[in-house]
N, C-alpha and C positions, 0 to 999 in steps of 0.2 A: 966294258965301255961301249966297246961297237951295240951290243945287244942292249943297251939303257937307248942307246939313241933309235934304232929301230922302230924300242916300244913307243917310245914318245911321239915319233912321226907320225907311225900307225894309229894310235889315241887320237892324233891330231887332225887326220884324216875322217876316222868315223866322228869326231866331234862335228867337225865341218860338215858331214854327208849328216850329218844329224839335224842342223841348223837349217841346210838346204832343204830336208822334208818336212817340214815344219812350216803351216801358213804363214804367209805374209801377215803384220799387224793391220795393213793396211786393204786385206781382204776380211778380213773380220768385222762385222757390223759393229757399231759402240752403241749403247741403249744405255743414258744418264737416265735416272731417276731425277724426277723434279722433288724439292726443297720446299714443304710448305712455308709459307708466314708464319709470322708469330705477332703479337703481341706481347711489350715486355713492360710496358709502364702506363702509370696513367693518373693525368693531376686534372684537377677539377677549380676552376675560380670564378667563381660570381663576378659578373662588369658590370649589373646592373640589375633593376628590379626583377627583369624578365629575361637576361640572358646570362650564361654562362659559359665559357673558354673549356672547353675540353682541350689537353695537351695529351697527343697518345704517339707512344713508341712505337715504331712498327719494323720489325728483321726479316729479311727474305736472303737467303743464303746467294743466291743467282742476284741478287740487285733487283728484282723484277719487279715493276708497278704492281701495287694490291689495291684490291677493291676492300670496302670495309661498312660491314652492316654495326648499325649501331643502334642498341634502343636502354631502353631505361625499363628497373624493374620498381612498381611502389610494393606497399603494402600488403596488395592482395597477390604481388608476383607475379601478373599477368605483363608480358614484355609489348612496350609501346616504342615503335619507329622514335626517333628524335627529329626532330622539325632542326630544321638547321635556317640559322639569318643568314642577311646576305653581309657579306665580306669574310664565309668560311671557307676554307681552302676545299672543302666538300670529302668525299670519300670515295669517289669514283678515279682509278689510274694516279693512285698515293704513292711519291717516289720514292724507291729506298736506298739507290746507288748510295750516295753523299754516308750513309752508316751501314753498310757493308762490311768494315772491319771497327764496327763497333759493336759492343757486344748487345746495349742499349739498343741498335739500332736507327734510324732516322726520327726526327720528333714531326708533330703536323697536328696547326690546329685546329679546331672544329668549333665555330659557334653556334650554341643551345639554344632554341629559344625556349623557355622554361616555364612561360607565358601559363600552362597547363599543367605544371607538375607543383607538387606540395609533398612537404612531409621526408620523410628518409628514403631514399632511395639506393640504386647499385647500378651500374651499366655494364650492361651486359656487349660483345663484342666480337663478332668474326670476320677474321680476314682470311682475302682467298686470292690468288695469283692468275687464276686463271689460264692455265700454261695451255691446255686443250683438253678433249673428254675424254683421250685418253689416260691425262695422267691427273692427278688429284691435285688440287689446286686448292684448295678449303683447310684452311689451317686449324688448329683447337679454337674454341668458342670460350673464354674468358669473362670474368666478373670483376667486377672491383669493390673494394670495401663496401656497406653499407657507408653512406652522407646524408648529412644536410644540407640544399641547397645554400643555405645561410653562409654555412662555412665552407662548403665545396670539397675536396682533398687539395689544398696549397702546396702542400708536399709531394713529388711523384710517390705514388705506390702501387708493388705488387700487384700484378693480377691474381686469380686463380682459374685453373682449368676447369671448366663445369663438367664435373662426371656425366 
C-alpha cells in the first residue's frame, strides 16, 4: 500500500515535469488556412425583354465578403462579361455572414441586361475572397445548365465545377 502510493506520487511528479517542458500553446504561432467560396446555386428569370434576375448562392466558410466574376457562354463558348442594369446588388464585396450555417449559403441578385445575348446559353462563374496573396482566395469556377433566355432557370439549380 505504502509502495502503490509512492508510485503514484512519483508518476504524478514526472507527469507534471512533463507538462512544465512542454511549450506554451500560447507561444506557438496559429496559421488558419483560408476557406475558399463556393458557389452552390443558381436561378435565372426573365423581367423583361432585355433583362434578366440572376439569383446566385454564395458560401464562404469564414463569412467573408466575395467578389464574383460573372459572364455568359453562347454557342461558340467564347465567355462574355454580363453587363449588369442598375438596381443590381453588383458583384463586387457580396455578403455571406447572414448563410454561414446554411449549407446553401447566402442568396444575391444580379440584374442581366441581356440586350445582347440570344439563343441558349450557360453562365459561367467565380468567386473569390480575397483574404491576401498570401493565401488563395479564388474558389472553383462553376457553370450552370445550358438555358433559354425565354425561360431562364425558375428553378434554383446545381452548378458544375469546370475541369
Amino acid at each position: 500500500m505504502h509502495s502503490d502510493l509512492i508510485r503514484r506520487t512519483l508518476l504524478g511528479l514526472a507527469g507534471a515535469a512533463l507538462v512544465l517542458a512542454l511549450p506554451s500553446g500560447c507561444d506557438a504561432p496559429v496559421v488558419l488556412s483560408n476557406a475558399v467560396p463556393r458557389v452552390t446555386w443558381v436561378a435565372v428569370v426573365p423581367v423583361g425583354a432585355t433583362t434578366a434576375r440572376i439569383t446566385v448562392w454564395l458560401s464562404d466558410a469564414e463569412g467573408d465578403s466575395v467578389d464574383l466574376a460573372v459572364a455568359w457562354l453562347g454557342s461558340t463558348g467564347a465567355a462574355t462579361a454580363i453587363v449588369e442594369k442598375a438596381g443590381s446588388y453588383g458583384t463586387i464585396g457580396l455578403p455571406t455572414r447572414d448563410g454561414l450555417y446554411d449549407p446553401n449559403g447566402q442568396a444575391h441578385q444580379i440584374l442581366w441586361d441581356t440586350s445582347d445575348v440570344t439563343g441558349t446559353v450557360r453562365l459561367v462563374m467565380t468567386p473569390d475572397d480575397r483574404p491576401d496573396e498570401a493565401k488563395k482566395g479564388t474558389g472553383d469556377t462553376v457553370e450552370t445548365p445550358a438555358f433559354d433566355l425565354g425561360t431562364g432557370l425558375p428553378e434554383p439549380a446545381p452548378v458544375e465545377v469546370v475541369p
